[in-house]
C-alpha positions in Angstrom: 17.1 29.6 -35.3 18.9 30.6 -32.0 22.5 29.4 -31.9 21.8 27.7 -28.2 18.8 25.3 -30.0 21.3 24.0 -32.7 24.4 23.4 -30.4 24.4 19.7 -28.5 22.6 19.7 -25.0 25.3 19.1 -21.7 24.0 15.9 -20.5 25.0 14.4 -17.1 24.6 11.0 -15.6 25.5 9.6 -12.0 25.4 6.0 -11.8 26.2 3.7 -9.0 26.5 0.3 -11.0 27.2 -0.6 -14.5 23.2 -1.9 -15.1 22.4 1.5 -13.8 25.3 3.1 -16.3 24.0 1.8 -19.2 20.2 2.7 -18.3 21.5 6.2 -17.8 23.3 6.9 -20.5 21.1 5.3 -23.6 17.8 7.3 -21.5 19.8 10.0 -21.8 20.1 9.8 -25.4 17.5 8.5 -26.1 15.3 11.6 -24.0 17.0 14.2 -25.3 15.5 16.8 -27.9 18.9 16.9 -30.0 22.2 16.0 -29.8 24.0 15.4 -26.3 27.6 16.1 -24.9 27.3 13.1 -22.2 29.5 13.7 -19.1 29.5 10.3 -16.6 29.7 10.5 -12.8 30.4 7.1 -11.1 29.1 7.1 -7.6 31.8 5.7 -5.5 31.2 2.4 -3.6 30.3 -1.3 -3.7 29.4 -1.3 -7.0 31.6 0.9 -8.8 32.4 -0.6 -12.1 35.2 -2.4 -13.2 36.7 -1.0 -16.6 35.5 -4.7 -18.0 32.2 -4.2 -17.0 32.1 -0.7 -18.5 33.4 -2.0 -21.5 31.1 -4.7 -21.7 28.2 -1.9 -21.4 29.4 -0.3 -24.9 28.1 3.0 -24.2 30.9 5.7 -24.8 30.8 9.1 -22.7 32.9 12.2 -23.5 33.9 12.4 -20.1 33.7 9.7 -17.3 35.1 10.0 -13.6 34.5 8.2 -10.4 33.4 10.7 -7.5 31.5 10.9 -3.9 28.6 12.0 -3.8 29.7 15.5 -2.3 32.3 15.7 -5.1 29.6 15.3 -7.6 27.5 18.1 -6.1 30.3 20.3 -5.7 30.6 19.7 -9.8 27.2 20.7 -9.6 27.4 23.4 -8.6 30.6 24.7 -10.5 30.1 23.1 -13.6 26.2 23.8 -16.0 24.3 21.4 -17.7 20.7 20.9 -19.5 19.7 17.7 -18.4 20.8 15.4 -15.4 19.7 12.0 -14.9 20.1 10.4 -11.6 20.6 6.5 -12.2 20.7 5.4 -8.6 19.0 3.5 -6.2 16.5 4.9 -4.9 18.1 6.4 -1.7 20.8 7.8 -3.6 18.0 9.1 -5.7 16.5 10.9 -2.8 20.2 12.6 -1.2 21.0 13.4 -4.4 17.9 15.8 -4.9 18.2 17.2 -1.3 22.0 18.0 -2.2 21.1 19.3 -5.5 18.4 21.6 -3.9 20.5 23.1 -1.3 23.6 23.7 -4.4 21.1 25.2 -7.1 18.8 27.3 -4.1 20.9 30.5 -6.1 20.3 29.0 -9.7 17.1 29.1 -11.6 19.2 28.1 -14.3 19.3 24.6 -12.9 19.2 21.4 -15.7 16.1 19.1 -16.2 16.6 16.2 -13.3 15.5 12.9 -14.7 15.1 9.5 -12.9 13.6 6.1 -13.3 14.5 2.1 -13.3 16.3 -0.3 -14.8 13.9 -2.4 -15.4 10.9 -4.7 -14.4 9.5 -2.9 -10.7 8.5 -5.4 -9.0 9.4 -4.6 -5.2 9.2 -2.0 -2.9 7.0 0.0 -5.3 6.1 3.0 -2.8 9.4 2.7 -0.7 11.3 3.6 -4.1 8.8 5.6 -5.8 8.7 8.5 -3.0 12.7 8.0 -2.8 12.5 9.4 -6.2 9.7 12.0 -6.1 11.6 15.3 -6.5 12.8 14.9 -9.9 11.1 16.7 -12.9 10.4 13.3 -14.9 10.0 10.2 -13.1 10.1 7.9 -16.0 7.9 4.9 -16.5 9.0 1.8 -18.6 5.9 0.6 -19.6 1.7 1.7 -19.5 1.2 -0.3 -16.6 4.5 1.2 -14.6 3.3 4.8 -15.4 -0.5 3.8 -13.8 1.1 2.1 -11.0 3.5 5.0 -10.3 0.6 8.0 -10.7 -1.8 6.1 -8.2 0.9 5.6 -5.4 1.8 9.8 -6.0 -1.5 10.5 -5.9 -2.5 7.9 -2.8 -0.2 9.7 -0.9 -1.3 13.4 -1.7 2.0 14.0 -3.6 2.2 15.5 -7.1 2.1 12.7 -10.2 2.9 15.0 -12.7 6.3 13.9 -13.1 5.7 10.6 -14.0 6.2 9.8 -17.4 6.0 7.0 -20.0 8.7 5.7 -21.9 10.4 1.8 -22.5 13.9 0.7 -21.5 16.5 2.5 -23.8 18.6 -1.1 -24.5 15.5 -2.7 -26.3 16.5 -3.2 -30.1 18.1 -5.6 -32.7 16.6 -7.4 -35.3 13.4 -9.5 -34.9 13.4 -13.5 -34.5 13.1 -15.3 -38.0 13.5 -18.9 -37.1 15.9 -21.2 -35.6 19.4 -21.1 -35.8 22.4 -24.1 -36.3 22.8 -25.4 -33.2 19.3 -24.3 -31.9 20.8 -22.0 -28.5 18.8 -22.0 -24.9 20.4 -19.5 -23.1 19.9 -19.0 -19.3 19.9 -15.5 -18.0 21.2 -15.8 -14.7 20.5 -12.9 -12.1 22.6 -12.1 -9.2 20.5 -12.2 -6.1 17.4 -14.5 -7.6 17.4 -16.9 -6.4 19.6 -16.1 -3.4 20.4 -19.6 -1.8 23.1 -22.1 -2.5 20.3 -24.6 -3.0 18.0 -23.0 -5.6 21.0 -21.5 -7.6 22.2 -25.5 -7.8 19.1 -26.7 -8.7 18.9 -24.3 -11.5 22.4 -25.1 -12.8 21.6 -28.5 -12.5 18.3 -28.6 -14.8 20.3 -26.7 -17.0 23.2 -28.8 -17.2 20.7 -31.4 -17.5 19.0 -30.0 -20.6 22.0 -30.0 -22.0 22.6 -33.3 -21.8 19.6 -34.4 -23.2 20.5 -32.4 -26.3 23.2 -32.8 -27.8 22.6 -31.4 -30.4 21.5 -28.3 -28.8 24.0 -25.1 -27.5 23.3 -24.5 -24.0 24.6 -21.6 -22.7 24.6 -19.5 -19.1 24.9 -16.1 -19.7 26.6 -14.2 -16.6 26.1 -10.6 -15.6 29.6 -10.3 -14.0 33.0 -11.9 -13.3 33.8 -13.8 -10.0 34.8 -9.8 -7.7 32.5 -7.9 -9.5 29.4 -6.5 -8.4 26.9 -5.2 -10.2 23.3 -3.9 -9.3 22.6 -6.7 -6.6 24.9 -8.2 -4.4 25.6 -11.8 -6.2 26.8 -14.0 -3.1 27.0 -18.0 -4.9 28.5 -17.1 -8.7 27.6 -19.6 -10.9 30.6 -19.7 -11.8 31.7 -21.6 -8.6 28.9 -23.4 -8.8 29.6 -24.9 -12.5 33.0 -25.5 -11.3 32.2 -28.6 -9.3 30.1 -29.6 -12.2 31.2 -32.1 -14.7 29.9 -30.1 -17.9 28.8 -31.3 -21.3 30.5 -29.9 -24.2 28.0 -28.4 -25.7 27.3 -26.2 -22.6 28.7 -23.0 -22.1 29.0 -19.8 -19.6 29.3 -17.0 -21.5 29.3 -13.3 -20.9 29.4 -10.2 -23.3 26.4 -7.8 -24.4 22.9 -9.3 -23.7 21.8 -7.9 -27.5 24.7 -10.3 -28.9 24.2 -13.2 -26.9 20.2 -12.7 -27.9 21.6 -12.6 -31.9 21.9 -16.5 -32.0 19.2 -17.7 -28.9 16.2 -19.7 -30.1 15.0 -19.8 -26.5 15.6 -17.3 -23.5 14.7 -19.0 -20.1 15.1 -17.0 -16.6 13.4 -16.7 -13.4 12.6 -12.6 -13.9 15.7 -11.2 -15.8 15.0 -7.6 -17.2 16.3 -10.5 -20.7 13.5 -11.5 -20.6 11.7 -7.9 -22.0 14.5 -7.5 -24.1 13.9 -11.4 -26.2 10.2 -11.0 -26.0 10.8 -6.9 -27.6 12.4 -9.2 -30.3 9.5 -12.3 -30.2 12.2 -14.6 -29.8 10.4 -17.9 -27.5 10.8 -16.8 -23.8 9.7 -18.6 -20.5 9.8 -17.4 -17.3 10.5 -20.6 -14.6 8.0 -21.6 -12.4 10.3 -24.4 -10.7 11.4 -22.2 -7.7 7.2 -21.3 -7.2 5.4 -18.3 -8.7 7.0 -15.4 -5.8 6.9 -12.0 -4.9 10.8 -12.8 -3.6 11.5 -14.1 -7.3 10.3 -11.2 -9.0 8.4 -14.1 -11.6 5.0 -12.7 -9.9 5.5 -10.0 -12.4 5.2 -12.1 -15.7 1.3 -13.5 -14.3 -0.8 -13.2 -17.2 2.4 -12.8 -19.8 1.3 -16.7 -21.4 5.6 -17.2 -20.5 5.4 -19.1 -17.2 6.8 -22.5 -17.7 8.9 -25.0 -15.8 11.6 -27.1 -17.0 9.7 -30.5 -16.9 7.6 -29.1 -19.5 10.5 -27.4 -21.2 12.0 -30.9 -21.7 8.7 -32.6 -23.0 9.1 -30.0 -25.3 6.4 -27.2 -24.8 6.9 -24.1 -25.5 4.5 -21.1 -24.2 3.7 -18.4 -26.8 2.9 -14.7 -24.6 -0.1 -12.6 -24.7 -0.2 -9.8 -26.8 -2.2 -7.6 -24.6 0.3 -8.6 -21.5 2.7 -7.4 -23.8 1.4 -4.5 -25.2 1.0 -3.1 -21.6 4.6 -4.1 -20.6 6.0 -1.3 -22.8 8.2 -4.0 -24.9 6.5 -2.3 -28.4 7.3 -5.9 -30.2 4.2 -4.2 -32.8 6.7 -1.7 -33.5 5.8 1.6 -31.9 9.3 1.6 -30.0 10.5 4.4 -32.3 7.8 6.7 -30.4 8.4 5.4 -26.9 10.1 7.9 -25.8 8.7 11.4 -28.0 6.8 12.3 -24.9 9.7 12.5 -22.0 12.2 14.3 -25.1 8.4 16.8 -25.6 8.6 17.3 -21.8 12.5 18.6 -21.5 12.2 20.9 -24.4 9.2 22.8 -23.4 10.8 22.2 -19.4 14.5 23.7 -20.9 12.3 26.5 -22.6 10.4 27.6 -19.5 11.1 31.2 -19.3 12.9 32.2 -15.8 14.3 28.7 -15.4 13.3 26.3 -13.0 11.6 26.2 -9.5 13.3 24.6 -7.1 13.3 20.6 -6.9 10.7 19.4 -4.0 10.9 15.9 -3.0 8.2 14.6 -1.0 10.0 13.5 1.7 11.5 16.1 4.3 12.4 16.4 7.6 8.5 17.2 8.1 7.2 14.4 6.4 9.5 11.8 7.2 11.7 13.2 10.0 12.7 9.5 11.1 13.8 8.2 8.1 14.8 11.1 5.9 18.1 11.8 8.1 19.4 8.5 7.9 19.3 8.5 4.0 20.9 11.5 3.7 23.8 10.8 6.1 24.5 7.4 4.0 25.6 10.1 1.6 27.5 12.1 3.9 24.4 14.9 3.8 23.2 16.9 6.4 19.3 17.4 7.1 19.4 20.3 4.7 21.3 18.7 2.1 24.4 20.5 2.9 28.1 18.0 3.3 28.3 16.9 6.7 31.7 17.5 8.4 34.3 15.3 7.4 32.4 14.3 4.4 35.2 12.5 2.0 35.7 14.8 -1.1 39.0 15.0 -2.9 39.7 18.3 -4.6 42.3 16.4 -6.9 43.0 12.9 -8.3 43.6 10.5 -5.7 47.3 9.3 -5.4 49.2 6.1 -6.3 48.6 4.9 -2.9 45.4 5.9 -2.2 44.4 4.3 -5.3 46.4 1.0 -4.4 44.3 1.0 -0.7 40.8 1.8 -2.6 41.1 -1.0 -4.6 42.5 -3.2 -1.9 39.5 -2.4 0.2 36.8 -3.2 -2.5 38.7 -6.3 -3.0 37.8 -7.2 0.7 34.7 -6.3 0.9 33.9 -8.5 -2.5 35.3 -11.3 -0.4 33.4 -11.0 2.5 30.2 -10.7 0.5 31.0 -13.8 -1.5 33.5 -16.0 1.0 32.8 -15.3 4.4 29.2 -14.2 4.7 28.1 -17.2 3.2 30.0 -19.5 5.5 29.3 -17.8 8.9 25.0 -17.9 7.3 25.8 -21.6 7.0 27.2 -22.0 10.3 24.0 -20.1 11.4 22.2 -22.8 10.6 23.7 -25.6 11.9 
């Protein structure tokens, strides 16, 4: 056997969140034909993570620095890797493969590009699908996903062959065997659903309820991120504020932590459309999907139609408790059967016989370019500090060393502001709106 198939592949991920972090790194891992050397790129801005919130993540990488997104292409093109995976939205999906094609135009040595969600897809299905259309494997989280994803490619005369079914990587622990001492309801709260001050109290409010009228019962609200944080979505109205003008029972809880943990000692998981929700049901622990708020395509609950989970907390407190539809599930990719262990041998089939493909790699080729989409492509790329060939547009902010004391001091002084206008002042001048 050659020496290069035994030694470990050179993995890269860019993220831009710590959601997006932990969905890059385990699909890395999880993709890979053997054993990786994982390098992490942090895409610079809003929702950089905290060293908390990369703790809280628990994936470990053998190198992990914060860059632009020039400074990450510039690595690119200095540094070589087997396999990149792009864990970004969807625009910085789509600069990203511009940038890469302009840096590797010279390399047919160029590593496998991989892309793909977080989780449930539920929104802007073509917008973000055709952001990411470029990459070698698009993957799919589920049967339906990988339908859905192949007919919208194919609708629009671009090639599907990318697309590629897998399951999230962070599905796993052990199975639900009964109920626990104290029986646990945990909430999985989401940062941006539901976005108003008045649906995010009514939801603390029937929890805090619940609580009440069980005593005997742990109730807890599991948070995705501290009060300055940001994670994925923009969370305007913590919770935690919320709560705070709340006179809580004692046997109700905020909590935060690793979603597998917190799922260790829940006899019920309730949410509005938390990606929770796929990992309890992977583990047939009881889960219900809210209906209080309405069935919506803004909720992201839409989704779960047909799942047998939609409930609302009336019935929850009369004491029903919906069981989910194995067929629903089946297609969701959630393998609670068991056939996780094989979710993902077709994407790792793919990379080998991609990272064995004598002469390297063609060029990447994103559907969109300044011929297809000449009035929107430019704008996506200059977000990014790209020009309409992919090339750094002057002035573009790349550091060839560390930055300073200072800078550092200012960088995080400027986040710090920004947090606070997002959660502080925005929502007071929108209420003032509406007055």
């Amino acid at each position: 056997m050659p020496a290069s198939a035994t030694k470990p592949l050179r993995v890269a991920v860019l993220a831009d969140s710590d959601t997006r972090w932990k969905w890059g790194a385990l699909t890395a891992d999880r993709v890979a034909p053997r054993e990786i050397r994982l390098d992490g790129f942090l895409l610079r801005g809003r929702a950089t993570p905290t060293a908390r919130q990369l703790g809280e993540v628990g994936v470990r990488a053998d190198s992990l620095r914060e860059v632009t997104a020039v400074e990450f292409l510039r690595a690119m093109r200095e540094e070589s890797y087997d396999v990149l995976v792009l864990a970004l939205v969807g625009g910085g999906v789509q600069a990203m493969l511009h940038g890469l094609k302009r840096v590797w135009e010279d390399r047919p040595d160029r590593p496998v590009v991989v892309t793909g969600y977080v989780g449930v897809v539920y929104e802007k299905l073509a917008d973000g699908l055709l952001l990411r259309h470029g990459a070698d494997l698009v993957l799919a989280n589920s049967r339906q996903d990988a339908e859905r994803f192949r007919a919208v490619y194919e609708g629009v005369g671009a090639d599907a062959g990318s697309v590629t079914e897998v399951a999230l990587p962070f599905l796993g622990g052990d199975a639900y065997t009964g109920e626990h001492d104290p029986y646990t309801v945990v909430f999985a709260a989401q940062p941006s659903v539901p976005a108003s001050r008045r649906d995010r109290t009514y939801l603390l409010n029937r929890l805090v309820e619940h609580a009440r009228r069980h005593p005997e019962r742990e109730v807890l609200l599991k948070l995705r991120s501290r009060p300055g944080e940001h994670t994925t979505h923009i969370e305007e109205l913590p919770y935690q504020k919320l709560a705070q003008r709340q006179d809580l029972p004692a046997n109700f809880s905020l909590v935060y932590g690793h979603m597998g943990e917190v799922l260790d000692r829940t006899d019920l998981l309730v949410t509005v459309s938390s990606t929770a929700a796929l990992e309890s049901l992977h583990r047939r622990i009881p889960t219900v999907i809210l209906t209080d708020l309405g069935i919506r395509e803004a909720l992201g609950n839409h989704h779960f139609v047909g799942s047998g989970c939609l409930a609302s907390w009336d019935q929850l407190d009369a004491g029903h408790r919906p069981g989910p539809d194995p067929e629903w599930v089946a297609r969701q990719g959630v393998a609670a059967e068991g056939s996780y262990a094989t979710a993902f041998d077709s994407a790792r089939e793919r990379i080998a016989a991609l990272l064995g493909r004598p002469g390297g790699l063609p060029p990447l080729t994103p559907y969109y370019t300044p011929v297809t989409a000449p009035g929107y492509l430019p704008g996506i790329l200059a977000r990014h500090h790209l020009g309409p060939d992919g090339s750094p547009l002057p002035g573009a902010p790349a550091a060839d060393r560390e930055p300073g004391p200072v800078r550092q001091i200012v960088r995080r002084a400027a986040r710090g502001a920004y947090r606070h206008g997002v959660q502080r002042v925005a929502p007071v001048i929108r209420r003032m709106g509406e007055l």
